[in-house]
N, C-alpha and C positions, 0 to 999 in steps of 0.2 A: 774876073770871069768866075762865074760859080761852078765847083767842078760836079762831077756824077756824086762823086764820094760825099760830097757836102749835101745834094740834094736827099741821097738818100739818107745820110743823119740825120734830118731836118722831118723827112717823113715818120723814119724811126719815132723820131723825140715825139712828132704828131700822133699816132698809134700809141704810142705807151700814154701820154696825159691823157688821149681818150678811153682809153681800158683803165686807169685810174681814175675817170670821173665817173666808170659805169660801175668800178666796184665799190665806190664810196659811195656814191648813191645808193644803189643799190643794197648793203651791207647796211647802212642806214636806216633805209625801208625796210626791210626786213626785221631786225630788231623791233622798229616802231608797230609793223605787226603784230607780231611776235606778243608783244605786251595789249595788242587789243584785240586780237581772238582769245588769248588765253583766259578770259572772263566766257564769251563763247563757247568755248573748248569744256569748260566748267560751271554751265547755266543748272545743269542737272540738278547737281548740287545745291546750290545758293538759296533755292526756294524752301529746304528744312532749316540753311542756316540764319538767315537773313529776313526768313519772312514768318508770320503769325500763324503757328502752328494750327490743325484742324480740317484742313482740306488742300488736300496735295495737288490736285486736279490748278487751284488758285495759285496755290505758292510756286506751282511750276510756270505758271503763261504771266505769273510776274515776275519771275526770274527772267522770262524771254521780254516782259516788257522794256524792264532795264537792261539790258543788252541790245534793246529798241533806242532806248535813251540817248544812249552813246551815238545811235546813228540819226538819233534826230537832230544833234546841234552840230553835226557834223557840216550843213549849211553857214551855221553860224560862221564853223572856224574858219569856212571856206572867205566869208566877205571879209573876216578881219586879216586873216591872215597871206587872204589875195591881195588886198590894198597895201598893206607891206610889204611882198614880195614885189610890186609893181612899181614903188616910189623908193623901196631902199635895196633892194637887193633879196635874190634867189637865194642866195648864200646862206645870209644874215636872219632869212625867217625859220628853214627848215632846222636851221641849230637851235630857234627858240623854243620849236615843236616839238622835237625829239624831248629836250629837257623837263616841259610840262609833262608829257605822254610817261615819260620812264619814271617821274615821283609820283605820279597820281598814280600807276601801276604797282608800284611798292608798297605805296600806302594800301593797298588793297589787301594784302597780305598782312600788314598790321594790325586789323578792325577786327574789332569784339564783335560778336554774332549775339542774333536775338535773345538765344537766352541770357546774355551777358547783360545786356546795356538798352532791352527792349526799342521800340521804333524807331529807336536812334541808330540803333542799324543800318536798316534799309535805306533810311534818310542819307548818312554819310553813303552808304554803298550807292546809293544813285548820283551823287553827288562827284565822286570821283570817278563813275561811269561818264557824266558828263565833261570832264575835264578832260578825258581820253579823248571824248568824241572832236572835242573844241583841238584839239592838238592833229589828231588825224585831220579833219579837214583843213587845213594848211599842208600837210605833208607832201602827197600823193604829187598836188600838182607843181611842188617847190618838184619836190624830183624827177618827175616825167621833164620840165620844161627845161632843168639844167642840162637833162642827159641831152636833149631835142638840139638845146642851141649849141651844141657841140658835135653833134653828129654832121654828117656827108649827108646832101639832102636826100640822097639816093640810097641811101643806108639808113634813114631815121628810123622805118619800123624796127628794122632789127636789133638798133640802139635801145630803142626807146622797150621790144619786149623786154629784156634785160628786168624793167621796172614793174612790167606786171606781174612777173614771176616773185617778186618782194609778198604777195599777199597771201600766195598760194606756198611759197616756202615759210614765210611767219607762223603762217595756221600749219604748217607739218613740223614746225620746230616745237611748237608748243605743245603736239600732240604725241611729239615725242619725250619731252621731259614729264607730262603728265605720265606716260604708260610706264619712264622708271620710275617716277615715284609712286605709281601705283606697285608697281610688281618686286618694290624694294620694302613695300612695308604692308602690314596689314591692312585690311580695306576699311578698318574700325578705325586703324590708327591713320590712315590717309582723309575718310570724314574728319575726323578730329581735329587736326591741325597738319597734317601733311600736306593737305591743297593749301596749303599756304607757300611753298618752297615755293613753285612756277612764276608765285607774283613777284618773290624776293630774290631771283634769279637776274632779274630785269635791273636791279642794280648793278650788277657786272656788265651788262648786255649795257645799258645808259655810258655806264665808263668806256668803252669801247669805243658806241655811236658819236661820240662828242670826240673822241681822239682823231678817229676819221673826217670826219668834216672840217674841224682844224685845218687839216691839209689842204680844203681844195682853195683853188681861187675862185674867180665869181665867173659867171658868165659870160661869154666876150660878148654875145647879142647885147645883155644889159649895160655890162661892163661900156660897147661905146653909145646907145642909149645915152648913157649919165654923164661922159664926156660931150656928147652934142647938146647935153641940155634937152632932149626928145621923151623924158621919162613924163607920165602921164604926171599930171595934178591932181587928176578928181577920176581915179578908177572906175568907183561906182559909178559917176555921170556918164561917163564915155563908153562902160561895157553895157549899160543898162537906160540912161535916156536918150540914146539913140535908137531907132528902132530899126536899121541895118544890121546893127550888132545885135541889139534882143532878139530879134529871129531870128541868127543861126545858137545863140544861148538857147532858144527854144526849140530849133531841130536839135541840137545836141541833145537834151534833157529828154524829148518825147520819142526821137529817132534813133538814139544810141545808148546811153547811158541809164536809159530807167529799164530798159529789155537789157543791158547789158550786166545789169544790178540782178537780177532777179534768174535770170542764167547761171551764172555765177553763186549765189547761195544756196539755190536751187541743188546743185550742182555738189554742192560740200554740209553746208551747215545741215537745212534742211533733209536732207537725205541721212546726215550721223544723227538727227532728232527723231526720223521716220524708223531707224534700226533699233534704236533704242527704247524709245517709248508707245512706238507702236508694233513693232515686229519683235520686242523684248529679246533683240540678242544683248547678251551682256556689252559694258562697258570698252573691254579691252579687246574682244574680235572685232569690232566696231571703229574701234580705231585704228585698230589694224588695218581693216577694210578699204576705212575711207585716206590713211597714210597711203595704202598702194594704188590706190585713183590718184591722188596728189604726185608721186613719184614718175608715175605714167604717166601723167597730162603736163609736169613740169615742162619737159624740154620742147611740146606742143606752144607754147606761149613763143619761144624763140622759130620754132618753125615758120607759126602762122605771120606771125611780126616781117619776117623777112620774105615770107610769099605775097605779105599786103603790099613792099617794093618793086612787086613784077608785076602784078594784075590790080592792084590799088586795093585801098581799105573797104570801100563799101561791099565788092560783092562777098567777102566773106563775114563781115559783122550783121548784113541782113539774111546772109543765107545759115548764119548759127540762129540766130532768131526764130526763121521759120522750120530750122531742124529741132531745136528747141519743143515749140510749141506743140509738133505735132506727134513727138514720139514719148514726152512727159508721163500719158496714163498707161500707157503698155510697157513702158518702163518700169515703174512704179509697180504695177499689178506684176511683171514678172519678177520682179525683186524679193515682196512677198514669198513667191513660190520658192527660190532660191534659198531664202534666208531662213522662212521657217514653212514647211508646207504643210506642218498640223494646218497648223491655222488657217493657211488657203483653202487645205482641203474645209476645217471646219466650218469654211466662212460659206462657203459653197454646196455644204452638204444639210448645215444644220441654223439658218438663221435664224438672226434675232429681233425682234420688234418690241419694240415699247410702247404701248397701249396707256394712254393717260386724259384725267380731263383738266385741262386749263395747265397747262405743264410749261413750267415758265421759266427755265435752268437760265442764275445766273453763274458767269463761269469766276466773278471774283467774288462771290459771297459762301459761306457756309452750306453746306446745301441739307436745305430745310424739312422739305416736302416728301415724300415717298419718292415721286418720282426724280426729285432732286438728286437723290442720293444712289437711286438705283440706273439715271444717265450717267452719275460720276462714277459709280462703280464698274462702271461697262468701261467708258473712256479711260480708267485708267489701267483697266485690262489689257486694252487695246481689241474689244472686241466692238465689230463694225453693228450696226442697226438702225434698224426702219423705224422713223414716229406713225403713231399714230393715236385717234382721239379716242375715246371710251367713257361711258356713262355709266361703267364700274364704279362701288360706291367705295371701293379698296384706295381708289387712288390712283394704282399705278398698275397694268396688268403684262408680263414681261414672258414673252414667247421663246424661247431657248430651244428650236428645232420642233420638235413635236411635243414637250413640256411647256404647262402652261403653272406660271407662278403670281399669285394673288399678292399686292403689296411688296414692302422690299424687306427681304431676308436678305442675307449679306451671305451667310453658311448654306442656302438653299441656293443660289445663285454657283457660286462655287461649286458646289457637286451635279447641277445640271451641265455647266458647263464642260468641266471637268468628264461626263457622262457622253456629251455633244462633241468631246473631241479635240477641246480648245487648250490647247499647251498655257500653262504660266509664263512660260521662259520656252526660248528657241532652243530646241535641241542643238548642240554642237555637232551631234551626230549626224546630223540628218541636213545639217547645211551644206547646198551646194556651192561651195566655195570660189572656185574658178568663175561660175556666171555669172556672182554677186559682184565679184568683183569685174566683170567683163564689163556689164551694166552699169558698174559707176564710175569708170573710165568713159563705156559711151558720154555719157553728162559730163563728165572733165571737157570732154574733144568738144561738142559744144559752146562749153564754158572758156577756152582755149580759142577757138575760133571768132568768139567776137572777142575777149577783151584782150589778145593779143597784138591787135593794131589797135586798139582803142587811143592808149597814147598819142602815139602820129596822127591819127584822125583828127585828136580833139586840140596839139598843138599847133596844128596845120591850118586849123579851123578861123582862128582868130589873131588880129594883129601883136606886135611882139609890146608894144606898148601899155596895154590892157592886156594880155595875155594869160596873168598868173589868175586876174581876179575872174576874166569872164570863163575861164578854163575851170575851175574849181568850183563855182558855185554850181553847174548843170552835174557837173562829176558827182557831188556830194551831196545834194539834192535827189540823185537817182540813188544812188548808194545807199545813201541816208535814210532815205523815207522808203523808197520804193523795195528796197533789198533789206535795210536793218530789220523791216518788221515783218518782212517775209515770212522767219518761223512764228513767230506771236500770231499772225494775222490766219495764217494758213492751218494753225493748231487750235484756232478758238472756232472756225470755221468746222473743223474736222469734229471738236467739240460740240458745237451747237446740233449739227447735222447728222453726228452719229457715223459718217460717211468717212473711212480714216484716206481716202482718194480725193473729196470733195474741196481739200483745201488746194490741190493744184489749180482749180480753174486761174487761181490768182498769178502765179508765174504764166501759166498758158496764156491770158488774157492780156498780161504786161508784155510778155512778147511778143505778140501779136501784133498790139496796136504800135510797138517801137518797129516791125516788120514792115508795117504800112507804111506809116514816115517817114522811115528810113528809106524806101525804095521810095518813096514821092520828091523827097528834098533833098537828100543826103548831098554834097555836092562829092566830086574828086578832086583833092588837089595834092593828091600823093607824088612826092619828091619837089613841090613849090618851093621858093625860097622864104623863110621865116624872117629871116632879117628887119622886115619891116615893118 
């Protein structure tokens, strides 16, 4: 007869192996972050070291391209690294991921910069940006589904936030070894070779990741999977030529995860590129900033995870979507005022139009033309303005409030502006602090809101069989494409148009259409049994 005393040891032993498989997961993920925002974290930079000096406006939205890179083959990793996780084991993949992710990341910190070793640069740096990307997509969904097939089905969200909170603590760990090595050494000497420490860090952090996973066992779902002989053959065929399965791969992708991508950088990345390069606070209040959004919005991931176990996943992942969408430019616009309100005021008081004929800004070439040079010099101001055409024989005719300037003078643009009201750099003085930061918590609770159950959703979604590969390719596909190029996409837009607001329409419009979807098909199958 089994006594009290033996049952509850039994539960004991049960509770401890699951808080051990959510902090080795987790602790895992994290690190593997950790090592692929830290190139994010440090985009800023990379385009004077890394790219063909002459126009700063290029070498930065190639810096964000390759940071794009990473999350283009991030599909990739997703099919190779699903098909393995689904024929050999959950275990046995995410230890291969971590080890690719944490050398390629090292090696980043090793590489000679443009002027060193000319194109070869860039080349290697995209190159290892890729390797990240290929490592990452395998991860995510190795850990979401070990935590999953270990949890209480009635408790998976709140297991499984445990794993979304890996992204959001990665990206604040990294933003914090960047701010001491910024504030441990000169800014001359951290350009120099100081942003090299964060990449070389991730050595330690790799030794760590590997001692932990060590430890776990595998999966009991897979674990008897491969004792019955029920492990799939042919992942791909089964998650993708059936078309049962390819349409909820396809509500995932269109319904959850490409609105849930684009929330979410929205949310972090996008908004530390909006402080920086268009509202010129410096570097380190900026991260500060966006560190106490991160802090605030962390323990939100465990909230909402465990509120999608009492009222289910969808209403809160489509109701961040359309909270999302529709408070982006008022956000946005008040942020501005917050962060630096010369600039609002100047923007408001004294604008700018560009007057040109045939004006044809490319954003990755040299810029050639009058008007070339005098869009690029506005853009990297961060000063907002209106196109328009002119049969001016100057070229380019550039309206700065009630001045009007013939052609482009670089030194006459500066002192009209300068005259107009428009700060170089954000006063620290005059930053309202509290609201900036009030506002990019509101976008955490958002960004919190859907990808908090996101996991349970998308393990819940599909059979345990096919699970790692059909689960990973929609996650990493929305991530990858839809959210990797979010800042590229959103900054060349804001570029082209002059309009530094203009590049929201694209998160607005991503979440929108995953709003719709989401509420059309979404199913519920929150606390289902996975097993099968």
């Amino acid at each position: 007869m089994v006594t009290v005393a033996e049952i509850d040891a039994a539960q004991a032993d049960t509770t401890k192996s699951r808080r051990l498989v959510i902090t080795a997961a987790s602790l895992g993920t994290i690190f593997e972050w950790y090592d692929f925002y830290i190139y994010g974290t440090l985009a800023a930079f990379f385009g004077a070291l890394f790219f063909p000096p002459g126009n700063e406006t290029a070498a930065f939205l190639a810096s964000l391209a390759t940071f794009g890179a990473g999350f283009a083959v991030r599909p990739l990793g997703a099919l190779v690294f699903g098909r393995l996780g689904d024929m050999v084991g959950r275990k046995y993949t995410f230890l291969i991921t971590i080890l690719i992710m944490g050398l390629s990341t090292a090696a980043v910190g090793l590489l000679p910069t443009y002027a060193q070793i000319g194109m070869l640069a860039p080349v290697l740096l995209v190159g290892l940006r890729l390797l990240q990307g290929l490592a990452i997509g395998g991860e995510y969904g190795g850990a979401a589904i070990y935590v999953a097939e270990h949890a209480p089905d009635r408790q998976r969200g709140l297991h499984t936030s445990w794993i979304q909170t890996t992204s959001t603590v990665g990206l604040l760990l990294s933003l914090g070894v960047i701010l001491a090595c910024r504030q441990s050494m000169d800014a001359a000497v951290f350009a120099s070779w100081g942003w090299r420490i964060p990449f070389l860090v991730s050595i330690a952090l790799l030794g760590m990741s590997v001692y932990i996973r060590l430890r776990l066992e595998e999966s009991p779902v897979f674990a008897e999977m491969k004792r019955a002989g029920a492990t799939s053959r042919a992942p791909f065929r089964d998650s993708f030529g059936n078309w049962a399965n390819l349409r909820l791969v396809l509500i995932a992708l269109f319904g959850a995860t490409a609105g849930q991508a684009v929330v979410w950088y929205t949310g972090q990345f996008y908004a530390l590129y909006f402080l920086t390069a268009t509202l010129k606070l410096d570097y380190v209040s900026a991260y500060v900033l966006i560190a106490i959004a991160l802090l605030a919005g962390t323990p939100l991931y465990i909230a909402f995870g465990a509120l999608s176990d009492r009222i289910g996943r969808k209403p809160l992942i489509v109701g961040g979507f359309l909270l999302a969408a529709v408070t982006y430019f008022p956000t946005f616009h008040a942020l501005t005022w917050a962060v630096n309100p010369a600039l609002a005021a100047a923007q408001s008081n004294s604008p700018v139009q560009v007057a040109a004929k045939d004006c044809n800004f490319n954003m990755f070439a040299k810029p050639a033309t009058p008007c070339d040079m005098a869009r690029d010099y506005l853009s990297k101001a961060g000063v907002t303005y209106a196109s328009a055409e002119t049969a001016d024989t100057a070229g380019v005719v550039v309206h700065i409030g009630s001045t009007v300037i013939k052609g482009f003078d670089s030194a006459t643009y500066a002192a009209a502006l300068a005259a107009a009201g428009y700060p170089k750099t954000a006063d620290p003085a005059q930053v309202k602090w509290l609201p900036a930061a009030l506002l990019l918590i509101l976008m955490m609770v958002w960004a919190t809101m859907v990808y908090g159950p996101m996991a349970a959703f998308l393990v819940e979604l599909f059979p345990a069989r096919i699970r790692y590969t059909s689960l990973s390719l929609p996650f990493h596909v929305g991530n990858g494409l839809f959210g990797g190029f979010l800042p590229f996409v959103a900054f060349a837009v804001v570029t082209v148009t002059g309009n530094p607001y203009a590049g929201l329409w694209y998160p607005v419009g991503v979440a929108s259409l995953s709003f719709v979807i989401g509420l059309l098909f979404m199913r519920n199958r929150t606390g289902s049994r996975i097993a099968d």
